[in-house]
Structure formats: structure tokens, C-alpha cells
C-alpha positions in Angstrom: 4.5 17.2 -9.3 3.4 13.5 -9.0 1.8 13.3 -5.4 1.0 9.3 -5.8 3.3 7.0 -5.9 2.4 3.1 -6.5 4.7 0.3 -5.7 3.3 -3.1 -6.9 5.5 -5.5 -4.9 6.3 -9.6 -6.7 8.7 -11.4 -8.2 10.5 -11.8 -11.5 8.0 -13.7 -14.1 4.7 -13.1 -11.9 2.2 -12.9 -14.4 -0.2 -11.7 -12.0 1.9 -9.0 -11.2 2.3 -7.9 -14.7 -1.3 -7.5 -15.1 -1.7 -5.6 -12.0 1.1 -2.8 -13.1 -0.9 -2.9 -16.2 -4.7 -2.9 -14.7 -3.4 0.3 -12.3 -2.0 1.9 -15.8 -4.9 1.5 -17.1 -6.9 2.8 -14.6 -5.0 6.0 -13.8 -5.7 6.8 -17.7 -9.7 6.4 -17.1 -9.5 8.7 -13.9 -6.8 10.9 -15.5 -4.6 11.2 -12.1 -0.9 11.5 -12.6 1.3 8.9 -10.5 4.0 7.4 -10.5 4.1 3.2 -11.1 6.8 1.1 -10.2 6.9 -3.0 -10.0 9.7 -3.7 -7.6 11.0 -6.9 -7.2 14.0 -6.3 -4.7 13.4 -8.6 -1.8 14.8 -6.1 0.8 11.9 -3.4 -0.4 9.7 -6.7 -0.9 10.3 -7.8 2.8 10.1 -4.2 4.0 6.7 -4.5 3.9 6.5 -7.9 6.2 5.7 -11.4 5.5 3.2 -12.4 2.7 3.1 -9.2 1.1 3.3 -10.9 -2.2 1.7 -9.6 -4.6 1.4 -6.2 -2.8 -0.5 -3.2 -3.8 1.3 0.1 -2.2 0.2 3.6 -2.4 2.1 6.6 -0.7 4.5 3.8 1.2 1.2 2.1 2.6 0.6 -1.6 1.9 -3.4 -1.6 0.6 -3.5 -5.2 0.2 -0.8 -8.0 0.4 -0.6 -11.8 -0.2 -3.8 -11.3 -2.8 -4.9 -9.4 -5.9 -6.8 -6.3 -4.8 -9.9 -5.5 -7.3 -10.3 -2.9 -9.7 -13.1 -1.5 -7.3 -10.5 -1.1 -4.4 -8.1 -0.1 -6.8 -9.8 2.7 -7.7 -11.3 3.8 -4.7 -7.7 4.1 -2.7 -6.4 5.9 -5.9 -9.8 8.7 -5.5 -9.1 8.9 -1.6 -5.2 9.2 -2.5 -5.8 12.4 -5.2 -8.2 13.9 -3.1 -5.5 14.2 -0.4 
């Protein structure tokens, strides 16, 4: 059962969001934890998560970062503390 479950938050055509689906792929692969990805784009769920949270990096229904790119060093790090949970 997939405990982890990642919502990266943008619009439609965000290149920069793209990569980040991607770049979180990627990195789940490397630390072998099964989760569950998602890019959602539905400005309800979008504004759910409050003003500027564009591009948005969720874990577990927790906004990690918003309004900026997090790094692959945060990325990983929450995704350790997440599996470890």
C-alpha cells in the first residue's frame, strides 16, 4: 500500500512543472520508495492550498514548498522523513 502521496500543484503547459513530476519520478526510482505522483492542475485543489502555491510541492496533503522550485536536496530529504513515518 502506497503510504506517500505527492501532489505537484501548476498549470497546464508549465514546463517547470513538468520537470518537477519528472525530477520526483526520478528520484523515488534512486531511493526505491513506492508513492503515488500526481500533477494537478484544478484551480479549486490549486487554491486549496492558498495563495502563491504555484508551483507547489505536496506530500501527505502538506504544502513543502509553494510559489518556487524546491531542490532535489529538499526533495529527497522530505520524501526520507515521509517513508520513515
Amino acid at each position: 500500500m502506497l503510504h506517500i502521496n505527492i501532489k505537484i500543484l501548476g498549470v497546464e503547459g508549465c514546463p517547470n512543472c513538468t520537470n518537477l513530476v519528472q525530477t520526483t519520478i526520478n528520484i523515488l526510482s534512486e531511493l526505491q520508495i513506492a508513492a503515488g505522483v500526481e500533477k494537478v492542475t484544478d484551480k479549486k485543489i490549486v487554491e486549496s492550498f492558498g495563495p502563491g502555491a504555484i508551483p507547489g510541492f505536496v506530500i501527505n496533503k502538506k504544502l513543502k514548498a509553494g510559489g518556487r522550485l524546491p531542490s532535489r536536496k529538499e526533495i529527497v530529504s522530505w520524501l526520507k522523513e515521509e517513508n520513515n513515518t
